[in-house]
C-alpha positions as CSV (number, residue, x, y, z in Angstrom):
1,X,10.8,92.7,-48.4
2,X,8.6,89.8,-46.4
3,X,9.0,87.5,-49.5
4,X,13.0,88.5,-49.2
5,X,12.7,87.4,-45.0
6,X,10.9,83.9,-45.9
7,X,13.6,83.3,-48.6
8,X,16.7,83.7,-46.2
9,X,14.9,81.5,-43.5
10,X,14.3,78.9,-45.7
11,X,17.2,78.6,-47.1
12,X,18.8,78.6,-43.6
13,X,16.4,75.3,-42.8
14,X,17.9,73.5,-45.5
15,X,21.4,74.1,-44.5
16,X,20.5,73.1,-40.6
17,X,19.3,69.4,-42.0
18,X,22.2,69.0,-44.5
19,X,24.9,68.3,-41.3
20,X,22.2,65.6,-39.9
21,X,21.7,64.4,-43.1
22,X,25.5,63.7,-43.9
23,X,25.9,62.1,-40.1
24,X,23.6,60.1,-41.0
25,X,25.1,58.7,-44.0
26,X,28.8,58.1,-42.1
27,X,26.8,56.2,-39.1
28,X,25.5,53.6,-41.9
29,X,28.5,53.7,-43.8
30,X,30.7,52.9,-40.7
31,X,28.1,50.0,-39.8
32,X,28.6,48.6,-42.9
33,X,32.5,48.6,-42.8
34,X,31.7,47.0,-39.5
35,X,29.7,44.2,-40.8
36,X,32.0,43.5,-43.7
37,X,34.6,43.3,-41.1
38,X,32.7,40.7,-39.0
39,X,32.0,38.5,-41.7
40,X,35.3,38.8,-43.0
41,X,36.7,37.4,-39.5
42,X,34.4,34.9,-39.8
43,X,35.2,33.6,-42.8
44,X,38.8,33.4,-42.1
45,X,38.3,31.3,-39.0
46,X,35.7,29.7,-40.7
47,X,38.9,28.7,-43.2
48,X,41.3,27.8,-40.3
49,X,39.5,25.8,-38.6
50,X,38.9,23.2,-42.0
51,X,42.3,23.5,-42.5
52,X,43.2,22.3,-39.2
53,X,41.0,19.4,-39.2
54,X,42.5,18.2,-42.7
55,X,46.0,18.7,-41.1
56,X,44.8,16.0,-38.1
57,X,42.8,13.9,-40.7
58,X,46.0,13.4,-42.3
59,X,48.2,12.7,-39.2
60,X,45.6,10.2,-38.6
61,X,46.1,8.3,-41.9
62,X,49.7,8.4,-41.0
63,X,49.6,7.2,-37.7
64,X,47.5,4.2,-38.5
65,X,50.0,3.3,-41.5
66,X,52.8,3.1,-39.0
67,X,51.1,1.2,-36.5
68,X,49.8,-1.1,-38.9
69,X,53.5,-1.7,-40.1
70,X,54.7,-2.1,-36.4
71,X,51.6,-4.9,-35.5
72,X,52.6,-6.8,-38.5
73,X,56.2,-6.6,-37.3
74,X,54.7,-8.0,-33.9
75,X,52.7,-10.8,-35.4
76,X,56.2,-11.5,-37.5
77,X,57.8,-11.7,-34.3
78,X,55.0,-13.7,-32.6
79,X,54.9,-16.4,-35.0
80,X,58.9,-16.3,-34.9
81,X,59.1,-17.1,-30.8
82,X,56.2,-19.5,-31.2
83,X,58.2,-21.5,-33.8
84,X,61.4,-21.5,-30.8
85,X,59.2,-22.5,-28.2
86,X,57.8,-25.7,-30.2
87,X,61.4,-26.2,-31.3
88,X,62.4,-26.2,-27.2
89,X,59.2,-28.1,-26.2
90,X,60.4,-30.8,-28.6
91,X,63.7,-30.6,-27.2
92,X,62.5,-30.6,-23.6
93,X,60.6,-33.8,-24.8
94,X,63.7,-35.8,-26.2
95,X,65.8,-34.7,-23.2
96,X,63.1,-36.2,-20.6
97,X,63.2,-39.3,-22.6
98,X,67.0,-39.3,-22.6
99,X,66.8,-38.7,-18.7
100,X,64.1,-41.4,-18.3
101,X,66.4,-43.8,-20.2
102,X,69.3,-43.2,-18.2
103,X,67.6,-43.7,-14.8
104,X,65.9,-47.1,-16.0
105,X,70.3,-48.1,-17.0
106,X,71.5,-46.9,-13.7
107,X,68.6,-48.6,-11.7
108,X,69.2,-51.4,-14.1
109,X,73.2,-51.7,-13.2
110,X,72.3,-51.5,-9.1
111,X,69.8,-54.4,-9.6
112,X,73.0,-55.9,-11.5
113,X,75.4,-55.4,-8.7
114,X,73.2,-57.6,-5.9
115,X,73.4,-60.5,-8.5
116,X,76.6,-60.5,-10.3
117,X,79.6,-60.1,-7.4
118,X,82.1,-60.8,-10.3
119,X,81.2,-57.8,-12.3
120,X,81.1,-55.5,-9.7
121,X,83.4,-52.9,-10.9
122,X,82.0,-52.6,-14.3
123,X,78.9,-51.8,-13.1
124,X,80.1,-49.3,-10.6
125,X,81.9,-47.9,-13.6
126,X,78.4,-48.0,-15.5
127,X,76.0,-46.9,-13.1
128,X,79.0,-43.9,-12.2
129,X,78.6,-42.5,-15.7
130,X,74.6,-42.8,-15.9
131,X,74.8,-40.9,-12.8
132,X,77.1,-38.3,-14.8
133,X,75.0,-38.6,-17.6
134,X,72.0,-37.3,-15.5
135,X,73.2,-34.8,-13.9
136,X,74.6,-33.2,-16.9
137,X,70.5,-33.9,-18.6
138,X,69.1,-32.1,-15.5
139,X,71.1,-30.1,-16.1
140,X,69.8,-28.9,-19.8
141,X,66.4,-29.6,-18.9
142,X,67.2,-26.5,-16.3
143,X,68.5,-24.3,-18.4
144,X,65.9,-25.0,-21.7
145,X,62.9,-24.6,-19.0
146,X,64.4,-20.8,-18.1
147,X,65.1,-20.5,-21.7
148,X,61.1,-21.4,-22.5
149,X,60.2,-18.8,-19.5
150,X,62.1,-16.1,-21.1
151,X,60.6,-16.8,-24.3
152,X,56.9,-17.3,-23.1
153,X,57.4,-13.4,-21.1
154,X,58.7,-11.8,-24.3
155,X,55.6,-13.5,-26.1
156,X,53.2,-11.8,-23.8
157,X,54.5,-9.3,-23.5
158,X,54.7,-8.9,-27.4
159,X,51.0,-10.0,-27.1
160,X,50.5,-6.9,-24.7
161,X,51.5,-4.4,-27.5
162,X,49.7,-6.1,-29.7
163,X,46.8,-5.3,-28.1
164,X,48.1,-1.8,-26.8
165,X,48.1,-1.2,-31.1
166,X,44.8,-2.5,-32.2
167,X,43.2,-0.1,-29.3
168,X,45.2,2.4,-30.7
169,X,44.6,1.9,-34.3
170,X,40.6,1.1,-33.6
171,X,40.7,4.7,-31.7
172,X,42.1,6.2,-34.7
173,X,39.8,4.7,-37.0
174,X,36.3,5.8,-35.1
175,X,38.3,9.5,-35.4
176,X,38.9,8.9,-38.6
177,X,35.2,8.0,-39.4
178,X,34.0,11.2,-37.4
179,X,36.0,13.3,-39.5
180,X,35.2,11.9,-42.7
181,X,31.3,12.2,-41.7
182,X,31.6,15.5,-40.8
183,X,33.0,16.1,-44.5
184,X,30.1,14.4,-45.6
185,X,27.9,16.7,-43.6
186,X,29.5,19.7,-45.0
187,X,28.8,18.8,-48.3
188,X,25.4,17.4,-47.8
189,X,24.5,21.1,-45.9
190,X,25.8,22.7,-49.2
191,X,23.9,20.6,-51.5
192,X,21.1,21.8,-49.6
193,X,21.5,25.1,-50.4
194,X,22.4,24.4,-53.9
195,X,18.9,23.0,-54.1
196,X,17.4,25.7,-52.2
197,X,18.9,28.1,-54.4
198,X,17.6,26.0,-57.5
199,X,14.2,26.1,-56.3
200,X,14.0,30.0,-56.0
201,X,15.3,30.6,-59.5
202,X,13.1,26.9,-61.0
203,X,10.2,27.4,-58.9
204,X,8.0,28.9,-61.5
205,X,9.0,25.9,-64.3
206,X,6.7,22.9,-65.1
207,X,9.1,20.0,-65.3
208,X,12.0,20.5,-62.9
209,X,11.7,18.8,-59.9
210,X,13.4,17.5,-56.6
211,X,13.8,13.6,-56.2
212,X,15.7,13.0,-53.0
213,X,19.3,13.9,-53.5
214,X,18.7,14.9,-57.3
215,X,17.7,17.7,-59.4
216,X,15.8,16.7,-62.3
217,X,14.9,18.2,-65.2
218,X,12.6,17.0,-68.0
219,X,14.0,16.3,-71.6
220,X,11.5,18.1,-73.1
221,X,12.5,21.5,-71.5
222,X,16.0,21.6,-72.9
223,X,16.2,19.3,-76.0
224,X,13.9,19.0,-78.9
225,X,12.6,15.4,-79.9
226,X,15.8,13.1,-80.6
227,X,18.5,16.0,-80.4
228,X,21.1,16.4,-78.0
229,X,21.4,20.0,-78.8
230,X,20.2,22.3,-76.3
231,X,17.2,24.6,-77.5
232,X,16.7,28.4,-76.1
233,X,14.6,27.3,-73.6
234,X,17.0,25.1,-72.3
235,X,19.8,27.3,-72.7
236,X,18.0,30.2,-70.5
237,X,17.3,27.3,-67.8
238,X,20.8,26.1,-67.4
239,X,21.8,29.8,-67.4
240,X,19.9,29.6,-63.8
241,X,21.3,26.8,-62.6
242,X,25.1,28.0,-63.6
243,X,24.6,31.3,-61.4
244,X,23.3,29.4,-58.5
245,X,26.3,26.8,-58.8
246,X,29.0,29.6,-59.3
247,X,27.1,31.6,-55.9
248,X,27.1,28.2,-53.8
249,X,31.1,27.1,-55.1
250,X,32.0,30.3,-53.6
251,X,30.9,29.1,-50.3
252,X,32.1,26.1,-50.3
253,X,36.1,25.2,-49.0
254,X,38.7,24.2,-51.6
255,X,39.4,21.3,-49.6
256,X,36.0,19.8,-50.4
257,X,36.0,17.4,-53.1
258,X,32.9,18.2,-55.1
259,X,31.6,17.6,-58.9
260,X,28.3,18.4,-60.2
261,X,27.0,15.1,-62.1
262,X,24.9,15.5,-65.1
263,X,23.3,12.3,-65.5
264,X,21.2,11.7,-69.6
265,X,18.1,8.9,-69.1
266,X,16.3,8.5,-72.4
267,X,12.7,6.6,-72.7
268,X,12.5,2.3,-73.6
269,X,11.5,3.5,-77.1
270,X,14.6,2.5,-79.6
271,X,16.3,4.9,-81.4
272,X,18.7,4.0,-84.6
273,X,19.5,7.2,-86.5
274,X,23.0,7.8,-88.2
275,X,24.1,10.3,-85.4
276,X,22.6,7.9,-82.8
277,X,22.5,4.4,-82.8
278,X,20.9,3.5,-79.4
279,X,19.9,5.1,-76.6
280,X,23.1,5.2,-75.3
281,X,24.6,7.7,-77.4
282,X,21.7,10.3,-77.2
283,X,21.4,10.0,-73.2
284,X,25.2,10.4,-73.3
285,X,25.6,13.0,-75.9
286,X,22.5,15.2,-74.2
287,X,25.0,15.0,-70.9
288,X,27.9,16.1,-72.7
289,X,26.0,18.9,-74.1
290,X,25.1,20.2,-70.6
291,X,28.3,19.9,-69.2
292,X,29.8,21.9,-72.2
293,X,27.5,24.6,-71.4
294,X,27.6,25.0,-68.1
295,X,31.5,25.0,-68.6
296,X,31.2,28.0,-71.2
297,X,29.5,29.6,-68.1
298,X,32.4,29.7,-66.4
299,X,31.5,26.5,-64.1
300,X,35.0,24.5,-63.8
301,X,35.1,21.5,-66.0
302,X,37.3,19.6,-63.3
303,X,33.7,20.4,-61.2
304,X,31.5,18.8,-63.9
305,X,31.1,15.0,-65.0
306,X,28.9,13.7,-67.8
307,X,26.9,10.3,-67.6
308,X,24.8,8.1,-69.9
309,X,22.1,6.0,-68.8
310,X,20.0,5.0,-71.6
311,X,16.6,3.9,-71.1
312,X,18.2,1.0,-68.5
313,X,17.1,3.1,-65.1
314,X,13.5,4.6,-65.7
315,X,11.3,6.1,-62.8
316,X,8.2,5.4,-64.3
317,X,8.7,1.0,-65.7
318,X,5.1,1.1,-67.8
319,X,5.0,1.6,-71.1
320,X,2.8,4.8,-71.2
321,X,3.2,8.1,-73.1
322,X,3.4,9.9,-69.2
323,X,6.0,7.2,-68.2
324,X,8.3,7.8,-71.6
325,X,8.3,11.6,-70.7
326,X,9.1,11.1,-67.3
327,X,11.7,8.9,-68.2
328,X,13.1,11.1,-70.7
329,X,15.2,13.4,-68.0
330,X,18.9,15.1,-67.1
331,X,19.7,14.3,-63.5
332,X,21.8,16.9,-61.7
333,X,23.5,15.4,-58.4
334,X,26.1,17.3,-56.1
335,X,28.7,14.9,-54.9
336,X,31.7,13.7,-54.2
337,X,34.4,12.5,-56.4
């Protein structure tokens, strides 16, 4: 009977805890939802935001193309009402000279009348029609002087908007540099992480390194001697490096122009076999072969690009057994097209 008693009670002390238990379980599973929520949100602002400063980079570019049209339509203009204004100045000039010449004949026909009584009236009649003559030069000169002020405001003030649209156009420029370093930036903070990541999943492998903006891996790691095919060892490597890649493209925006660039570097020492001739072909064909791989994992080939270098940029100049195999080497760079 007592062992019946204990029985009942314990069984009623499980069912107590089960309701706890299971409220619990919702409180976490509604924090989560929460969460995912959150950095959904973020993410789509996140998005927004690039977009929108894409949409002004481009209204930039547009705006500068027009107001580059419109100052060379100014200068055009410019150089036209500078070419009038020589053309009036050398018209002003002959007109003064005309006007000159006709006051020296009129002051020549008075200095005529005091000494020649008999040809009076003819020079009355001369110095009448100088004085005509004169007028109607003033006259000119008048009108081509307003003529040259009229031109000479339009040119400054055409000179005014000229300067109005380089402000303008510089202005645009220093936005358009800010946004184009910020794009830089971007990328630069994912590269970063792409390294970052590398390091985790590399960090226990004897020939893989960081050189600045580079990954670098040693031949010897992924190729055997004189083969551009990749071995097992390589294969398992650049499986790595493709799951970190696809886990960093996911973060980065569409709008981002990036490749992955696999450069090939082989050592000084020549190579002439039947499938490669030179250097060339073996640091090139030990690129290609990365890049195909990486692309059967799924990486985008419009991501990838393939380079050979031969033994023409070494890191290590002396001609040493360590400075062959550190030549010998597939760079991995995150970049721009």
């Amino acid at each position: 009977m007592r062992s019946g008693r204990s029985t009942l009670r314990s069984r009623q002390a499980s069912a107590d805890h089960w309701p706890g238990f299971v409220d619990a379980l919702s409180s976490l599973l509604l924090v989560i939802i929460f969460l995912l929520a959150v950095f959904m949100l973020a993410q789509f602002f996140l998005g927004q935001a690039i977009t929108g400063r894409d949409e002004a980079l481009r209204r930039l570019n547009t705006q500068i193309a027009e107001l580059g049209d419109l100052l060379a339509l100014e200068k055009q203009s410019n150089l036209n009402l500078r070419e009038n204004l020589d053309q009036l100045q050398a018209s002003l000039t002959q007109t003064s000279q005309a006007l000159a010449d006709s006051e020296a004949r009129a002051n020549d026909a008075e200095s005529r009348l005091g000494t020649t009584g008999a040809s009076l009236e003819d020079e009355r009649e001369i110095s009448s029609a100088a004085q005509n003559q004169a007028l109607l030069l003033n006259n000119q000169v008048a009108a081509l002087r307003q003529q040259m002020a009229a031109i000479q405001a339009a040119l400054d003030a055409s000179e005014s908007r000229d300067a109005e649209s380089e402000a303008v156009i510089a202005d645009l420029g220093k936005r358009l540099n800010a946004a184009l370093a910020q794009k830089v930036q971007e990328l630069a903070r994912y590269r970063s992480e792409f390294f970052g990541r590398l390091r985790e999943v590399l960090s226990n492998r004897s020939g893989v390194e960081v050189m600045g903006d580079r990954f670098v891996f040693q031949s010897e790691i992924l190729f055997d001697s004189g083969a551009a095919n990749l071995n097992a060892s390589g294969r398992q490597e650049l499986r790595k490096l493709a799951a970190a890649l696809l886990e960093i493209s996911r973060q980065i925006p569409p709008e981002i122009n990036w490749v992955l660039r696999i450069d090939g570097h082989t050592d000084a020492q020549p190579i002439n076999t039947a499938q490669f001739p030179s250097n060339w072909e073996l640091s090139a064909a030990r690129a290609i072969s990365v890049v195909n791989f990486l692309q059967a994992q799924s990486v985008p080939g419009d991501r990838l690009v393939a380079a050979g270098f031969g033994e023409y940029q070494p890191l290590d100049p002396r001609l040493t057994v360590d400075a062959y195999r550190r030549n010998r080497r597939i760079e991995l760079k995150l970049t721009e097209k």
